[in-house]
DRENVEX-529625 format. One record per atom (N, C-alpha, C): x, y, z negated. Coordinates in pm, 1 decimal. Last residue first. Example, Ala and Ser with C-alpha at 12.3 -4.5 7.8 and 13.67 -1.06 7.14 Angstrom:
BEGIN
VEXKE         X         Y         Z
VEXKE    1285.0    -225.0    -708.0
VEXKE    1367.0    -106.0    -714.0
VEXKE    1290.0       3.0    -787.0
VEXKE    1319.0    -569.0    -780.0
VEXKE    1230.0    -450.0    -780.0
VEXKE    1320.0    -330.0    -780.0
//
This chain:
BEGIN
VEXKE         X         Y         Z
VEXKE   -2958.8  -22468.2   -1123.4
VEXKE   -2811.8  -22461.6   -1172.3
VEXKE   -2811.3  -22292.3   -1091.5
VEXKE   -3256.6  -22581.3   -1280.2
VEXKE   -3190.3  -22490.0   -1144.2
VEXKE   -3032.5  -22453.3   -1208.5
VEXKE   -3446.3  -22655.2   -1484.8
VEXKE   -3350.9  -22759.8   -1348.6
VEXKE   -3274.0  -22683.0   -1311.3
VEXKE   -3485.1  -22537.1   -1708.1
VEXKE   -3614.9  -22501.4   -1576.6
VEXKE   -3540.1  -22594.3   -1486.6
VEXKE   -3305.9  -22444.4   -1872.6
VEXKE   -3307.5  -22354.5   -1814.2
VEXKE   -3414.4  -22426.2   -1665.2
VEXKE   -3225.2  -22712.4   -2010.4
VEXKE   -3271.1  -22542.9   -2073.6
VEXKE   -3352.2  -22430.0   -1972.7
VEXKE   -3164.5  -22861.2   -1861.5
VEXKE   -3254.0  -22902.4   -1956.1
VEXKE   -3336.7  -22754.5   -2000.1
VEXKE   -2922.2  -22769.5   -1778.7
VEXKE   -3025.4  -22761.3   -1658.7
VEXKE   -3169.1  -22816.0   -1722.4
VEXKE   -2734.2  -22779.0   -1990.9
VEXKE   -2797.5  -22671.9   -1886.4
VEXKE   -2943.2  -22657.0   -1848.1
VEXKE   -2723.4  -23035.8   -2013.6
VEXKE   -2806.8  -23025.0   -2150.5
VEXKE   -2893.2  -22868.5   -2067.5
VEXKE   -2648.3  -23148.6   -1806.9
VEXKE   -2751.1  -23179.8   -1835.0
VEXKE   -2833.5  -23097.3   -1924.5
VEXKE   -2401.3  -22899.3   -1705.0
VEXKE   -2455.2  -23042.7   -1735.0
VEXKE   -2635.5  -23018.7   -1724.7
VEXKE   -2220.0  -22620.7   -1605.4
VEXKE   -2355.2  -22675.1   -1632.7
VEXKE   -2383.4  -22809.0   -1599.9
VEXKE   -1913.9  -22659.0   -1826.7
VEXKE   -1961.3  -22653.6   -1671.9
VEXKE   -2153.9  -22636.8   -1719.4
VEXKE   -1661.4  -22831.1   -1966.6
VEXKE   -1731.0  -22717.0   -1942.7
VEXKE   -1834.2  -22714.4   -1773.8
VEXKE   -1573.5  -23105.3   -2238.5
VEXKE   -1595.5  -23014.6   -2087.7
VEXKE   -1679.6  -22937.8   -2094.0
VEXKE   -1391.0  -22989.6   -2486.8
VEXKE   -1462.6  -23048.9   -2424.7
VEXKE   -1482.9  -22966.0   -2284.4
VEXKE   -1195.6  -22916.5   -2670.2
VEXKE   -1125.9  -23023.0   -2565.0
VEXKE   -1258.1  -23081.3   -2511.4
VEXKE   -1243.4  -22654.5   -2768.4
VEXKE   -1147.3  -22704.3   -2699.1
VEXKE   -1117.3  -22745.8   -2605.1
VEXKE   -1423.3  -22795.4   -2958.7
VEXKE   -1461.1  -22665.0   -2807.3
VEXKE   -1357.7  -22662.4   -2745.0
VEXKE   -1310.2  -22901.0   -3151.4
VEXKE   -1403.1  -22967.3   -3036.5
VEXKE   -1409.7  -22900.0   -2934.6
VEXKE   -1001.6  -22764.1   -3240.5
VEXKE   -1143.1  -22780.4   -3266.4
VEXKE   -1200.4  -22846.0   -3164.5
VEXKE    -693.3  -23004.0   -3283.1
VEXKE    -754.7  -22937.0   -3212.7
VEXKE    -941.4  -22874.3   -3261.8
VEXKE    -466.0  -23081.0   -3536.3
VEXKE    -587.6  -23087.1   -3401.7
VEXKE    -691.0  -23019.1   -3389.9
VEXKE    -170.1  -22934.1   -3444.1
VEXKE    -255.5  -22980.2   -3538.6
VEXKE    -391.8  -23051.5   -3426.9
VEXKE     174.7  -22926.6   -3468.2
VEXKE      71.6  -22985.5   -3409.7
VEXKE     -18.6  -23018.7   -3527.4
VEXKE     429.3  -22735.8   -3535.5
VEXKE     295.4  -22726.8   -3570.1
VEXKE     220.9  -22767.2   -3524.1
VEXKE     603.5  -22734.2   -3177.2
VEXKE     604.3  -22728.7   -3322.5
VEXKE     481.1  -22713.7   -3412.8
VEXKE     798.0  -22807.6   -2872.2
VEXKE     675.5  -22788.7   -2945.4
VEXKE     667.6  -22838.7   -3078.2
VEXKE     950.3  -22748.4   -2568.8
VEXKE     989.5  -22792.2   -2716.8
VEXKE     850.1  -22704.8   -2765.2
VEXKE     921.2  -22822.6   -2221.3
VEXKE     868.8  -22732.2   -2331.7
VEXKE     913.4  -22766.6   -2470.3
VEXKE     988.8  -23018.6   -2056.1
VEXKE    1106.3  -22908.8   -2090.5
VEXKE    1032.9  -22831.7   -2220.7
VEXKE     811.6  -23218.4   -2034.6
VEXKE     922.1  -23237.2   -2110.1
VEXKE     993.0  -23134.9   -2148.7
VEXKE     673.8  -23079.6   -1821.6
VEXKE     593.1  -23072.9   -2005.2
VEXKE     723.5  -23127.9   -2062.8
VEXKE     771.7  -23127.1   -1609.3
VEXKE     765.9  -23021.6   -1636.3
VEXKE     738.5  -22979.6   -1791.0
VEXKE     674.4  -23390.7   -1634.5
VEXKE     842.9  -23400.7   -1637.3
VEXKE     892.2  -23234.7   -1684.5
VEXKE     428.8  -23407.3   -1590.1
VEXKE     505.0  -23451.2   -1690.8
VEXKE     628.9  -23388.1   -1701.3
VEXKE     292.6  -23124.3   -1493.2
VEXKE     332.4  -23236.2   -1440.1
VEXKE     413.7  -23285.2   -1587.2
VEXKE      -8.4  -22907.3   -1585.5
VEXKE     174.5  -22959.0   -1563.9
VEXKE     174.7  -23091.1   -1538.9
VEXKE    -252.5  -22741.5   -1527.8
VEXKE    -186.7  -22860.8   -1506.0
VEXKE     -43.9  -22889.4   -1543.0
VEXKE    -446.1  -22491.0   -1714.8
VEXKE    -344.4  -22515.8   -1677.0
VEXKE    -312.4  -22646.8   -1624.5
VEXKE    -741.4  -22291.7   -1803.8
VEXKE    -662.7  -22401.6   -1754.2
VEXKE    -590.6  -22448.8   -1698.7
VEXKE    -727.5  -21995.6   -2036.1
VEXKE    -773.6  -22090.6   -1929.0
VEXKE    -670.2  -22207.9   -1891.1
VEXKE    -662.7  -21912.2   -2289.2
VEXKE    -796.2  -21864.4   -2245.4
VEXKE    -823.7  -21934.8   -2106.4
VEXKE    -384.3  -21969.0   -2327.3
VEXKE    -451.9  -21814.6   -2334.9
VEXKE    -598.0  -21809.4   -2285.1
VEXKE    -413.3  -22302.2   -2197.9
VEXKE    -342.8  -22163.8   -2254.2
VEXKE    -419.4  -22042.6   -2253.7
VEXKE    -493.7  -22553.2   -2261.0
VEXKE    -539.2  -22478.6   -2248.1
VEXKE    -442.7  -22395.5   -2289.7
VEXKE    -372.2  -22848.2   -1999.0
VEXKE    -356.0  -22774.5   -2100.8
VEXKE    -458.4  -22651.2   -2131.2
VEXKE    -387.6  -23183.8   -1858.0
VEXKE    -403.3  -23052.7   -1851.2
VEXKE    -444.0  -22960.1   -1990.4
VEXKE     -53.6  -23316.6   -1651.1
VEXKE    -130.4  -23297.2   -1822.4
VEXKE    -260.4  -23182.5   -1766.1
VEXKE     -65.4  -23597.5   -1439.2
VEXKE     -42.9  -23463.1   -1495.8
VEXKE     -79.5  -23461.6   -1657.5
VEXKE      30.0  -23823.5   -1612.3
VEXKE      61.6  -23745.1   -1557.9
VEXKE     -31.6  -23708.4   -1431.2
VEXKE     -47.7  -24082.8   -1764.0
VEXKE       7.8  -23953.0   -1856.3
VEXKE      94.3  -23813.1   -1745.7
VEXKE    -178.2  -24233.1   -1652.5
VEXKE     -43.2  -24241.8   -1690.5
VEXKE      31.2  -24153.4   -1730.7
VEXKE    -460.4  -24099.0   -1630.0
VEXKE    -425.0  -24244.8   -1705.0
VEXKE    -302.3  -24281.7   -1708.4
VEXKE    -407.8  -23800.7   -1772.2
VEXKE    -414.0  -23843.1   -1644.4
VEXKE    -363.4  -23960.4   -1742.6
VEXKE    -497.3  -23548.9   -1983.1
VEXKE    -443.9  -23687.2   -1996.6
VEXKE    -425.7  -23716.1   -1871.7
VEXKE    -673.8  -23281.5   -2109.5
VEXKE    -672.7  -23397.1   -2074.3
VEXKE    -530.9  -23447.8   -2059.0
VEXKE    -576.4  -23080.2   -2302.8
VEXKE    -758.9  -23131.3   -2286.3
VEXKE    -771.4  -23224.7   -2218.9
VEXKE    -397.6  -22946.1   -2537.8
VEXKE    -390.3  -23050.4   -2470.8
VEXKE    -552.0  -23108.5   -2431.1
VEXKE    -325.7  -22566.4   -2601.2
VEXKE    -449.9  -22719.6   -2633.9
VEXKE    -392.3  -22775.3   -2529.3
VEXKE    -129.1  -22375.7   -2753.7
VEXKE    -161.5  -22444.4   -2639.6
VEXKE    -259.9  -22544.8   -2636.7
VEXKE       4.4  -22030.7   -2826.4
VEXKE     -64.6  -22171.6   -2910.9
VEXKE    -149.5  -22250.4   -2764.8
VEXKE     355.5  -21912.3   -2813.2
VEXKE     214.8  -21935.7   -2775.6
VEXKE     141.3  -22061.9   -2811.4
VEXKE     566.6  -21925.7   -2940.6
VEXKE     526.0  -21910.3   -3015.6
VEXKE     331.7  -21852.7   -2949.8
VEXKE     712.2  -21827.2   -2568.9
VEXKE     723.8  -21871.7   -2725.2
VEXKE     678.9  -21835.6   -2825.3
VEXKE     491.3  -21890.2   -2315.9
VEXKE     595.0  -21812.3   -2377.6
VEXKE     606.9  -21860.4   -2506.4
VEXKE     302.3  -21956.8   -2077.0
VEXKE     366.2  -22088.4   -2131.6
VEXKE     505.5  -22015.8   -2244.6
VEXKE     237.0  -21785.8   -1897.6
VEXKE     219.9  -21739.5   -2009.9
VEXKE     262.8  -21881.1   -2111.0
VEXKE     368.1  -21822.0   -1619.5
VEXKE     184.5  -21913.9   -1651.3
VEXKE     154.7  -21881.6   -1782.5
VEXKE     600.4  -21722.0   -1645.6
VEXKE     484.3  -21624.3   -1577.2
VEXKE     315.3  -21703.8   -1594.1
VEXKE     717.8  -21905.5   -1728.6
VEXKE     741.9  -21837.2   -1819.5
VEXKE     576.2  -21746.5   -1790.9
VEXKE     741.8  -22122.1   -1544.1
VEXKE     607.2  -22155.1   -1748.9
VEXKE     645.5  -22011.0   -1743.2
VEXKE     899.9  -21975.9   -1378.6
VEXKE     765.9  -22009.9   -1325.0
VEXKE     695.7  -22052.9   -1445.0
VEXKE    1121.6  -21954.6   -1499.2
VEXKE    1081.3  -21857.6   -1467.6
VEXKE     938.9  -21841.7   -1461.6
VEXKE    1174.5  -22257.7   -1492.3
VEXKE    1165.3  -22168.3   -1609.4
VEXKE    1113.4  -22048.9   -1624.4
VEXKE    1201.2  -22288.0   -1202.7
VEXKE    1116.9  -22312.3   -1268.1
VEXKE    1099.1  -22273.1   -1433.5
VEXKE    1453.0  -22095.9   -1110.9
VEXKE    1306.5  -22070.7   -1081.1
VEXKE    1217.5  -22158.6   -1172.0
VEXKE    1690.9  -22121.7   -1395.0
VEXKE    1645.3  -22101.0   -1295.0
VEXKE    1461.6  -22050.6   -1258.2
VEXKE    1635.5  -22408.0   -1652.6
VEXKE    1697.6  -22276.5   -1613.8
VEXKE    1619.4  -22235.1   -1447.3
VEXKE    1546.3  -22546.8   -1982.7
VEXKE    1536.3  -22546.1   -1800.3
VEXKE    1574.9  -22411.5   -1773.1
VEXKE    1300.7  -22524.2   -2264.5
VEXKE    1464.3  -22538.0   -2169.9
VEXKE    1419.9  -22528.7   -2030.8
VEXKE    1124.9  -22332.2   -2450.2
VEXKE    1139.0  -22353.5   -2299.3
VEXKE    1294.2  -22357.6   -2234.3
VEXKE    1005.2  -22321.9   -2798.6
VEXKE    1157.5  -22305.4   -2705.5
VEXKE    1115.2  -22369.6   -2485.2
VEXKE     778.9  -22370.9   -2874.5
VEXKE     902.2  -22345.9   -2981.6
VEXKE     994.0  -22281.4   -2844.0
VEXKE     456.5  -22331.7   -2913.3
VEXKE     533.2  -22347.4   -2793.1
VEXKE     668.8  -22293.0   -2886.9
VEXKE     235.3  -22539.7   -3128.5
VEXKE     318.8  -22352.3   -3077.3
VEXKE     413.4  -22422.7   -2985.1
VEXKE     -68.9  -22683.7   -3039.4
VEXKE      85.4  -22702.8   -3080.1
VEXKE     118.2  -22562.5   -3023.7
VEXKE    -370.7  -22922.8   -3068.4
VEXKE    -278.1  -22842.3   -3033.6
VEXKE    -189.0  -22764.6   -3081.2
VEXKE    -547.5  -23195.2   -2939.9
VEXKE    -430.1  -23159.0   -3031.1
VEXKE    -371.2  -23021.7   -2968.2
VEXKE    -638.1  -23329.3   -2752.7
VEXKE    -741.8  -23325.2   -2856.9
VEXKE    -618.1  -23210.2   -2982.2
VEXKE    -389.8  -23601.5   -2645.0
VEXKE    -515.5  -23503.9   -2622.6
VEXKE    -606.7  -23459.3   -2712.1
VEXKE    -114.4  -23538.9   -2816.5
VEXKE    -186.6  -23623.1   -2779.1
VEXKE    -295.7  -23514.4   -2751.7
VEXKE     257.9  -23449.9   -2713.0
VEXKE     109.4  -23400.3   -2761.2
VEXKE      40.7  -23482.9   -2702.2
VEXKE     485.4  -23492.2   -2549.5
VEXKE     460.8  -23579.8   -2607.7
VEXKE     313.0  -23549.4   -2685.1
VEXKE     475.7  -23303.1   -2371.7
VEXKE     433.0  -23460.9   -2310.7
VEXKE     406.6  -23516.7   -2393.3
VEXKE     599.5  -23108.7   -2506.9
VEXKE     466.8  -23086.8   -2516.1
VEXKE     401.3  -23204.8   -2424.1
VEXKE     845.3  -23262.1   -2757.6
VEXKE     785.6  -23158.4   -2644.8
VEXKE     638.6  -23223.0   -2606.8
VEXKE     999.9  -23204.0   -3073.9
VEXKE     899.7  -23275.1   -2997.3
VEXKE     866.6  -23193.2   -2872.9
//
């Protein structure tokens, strides 16, 4: 299975990275490496881009780029995950208005 095919909310070991050359090179250096664990956090309404969590921050790929990845052990995901981040409401509830 590759990593286009992961649904949002889900996440998966990185098995194998086909593709040769500079762009192989290029997942390799985004830490996109084998037997790295990846979250899927969003979607684009046609399924392109993706955006991913690796190692601790946020990634885009393009579809076609997510095809090359081969992916194994999909589970789903915890909530923290795949939610958004930022100061909201609940923030600015806490803390007096002031961002």
């Amino acid at each position: 299975m590759t990593l286009a095919q992961v649904n949002v909310g889900e996440h998966a070991v990185i098995d194998r990275i086909n593709g040769y050359g500079p762009l192989r090179r290029r997942l390799l250096e985004m830490g996109l490496t084998p037997n790295t664990v990846v979250c899927v956090r969003k979607m684009a309404p046609m399924g392109d881009p993706i955006e991913l969590i690796v190692r601790g921050y946020s990634l885009t790929l393009r579809k076609e780029d997510a095809q090359l990845i081969e992916v194994n052990n999909i589970t789903q995901a915890p909530p923290v995950l795949t939610r958004g981040r930022g100061r909201g409401f609940g923030w600015r509830r806490r803390h007096g208005g002031r961002r």
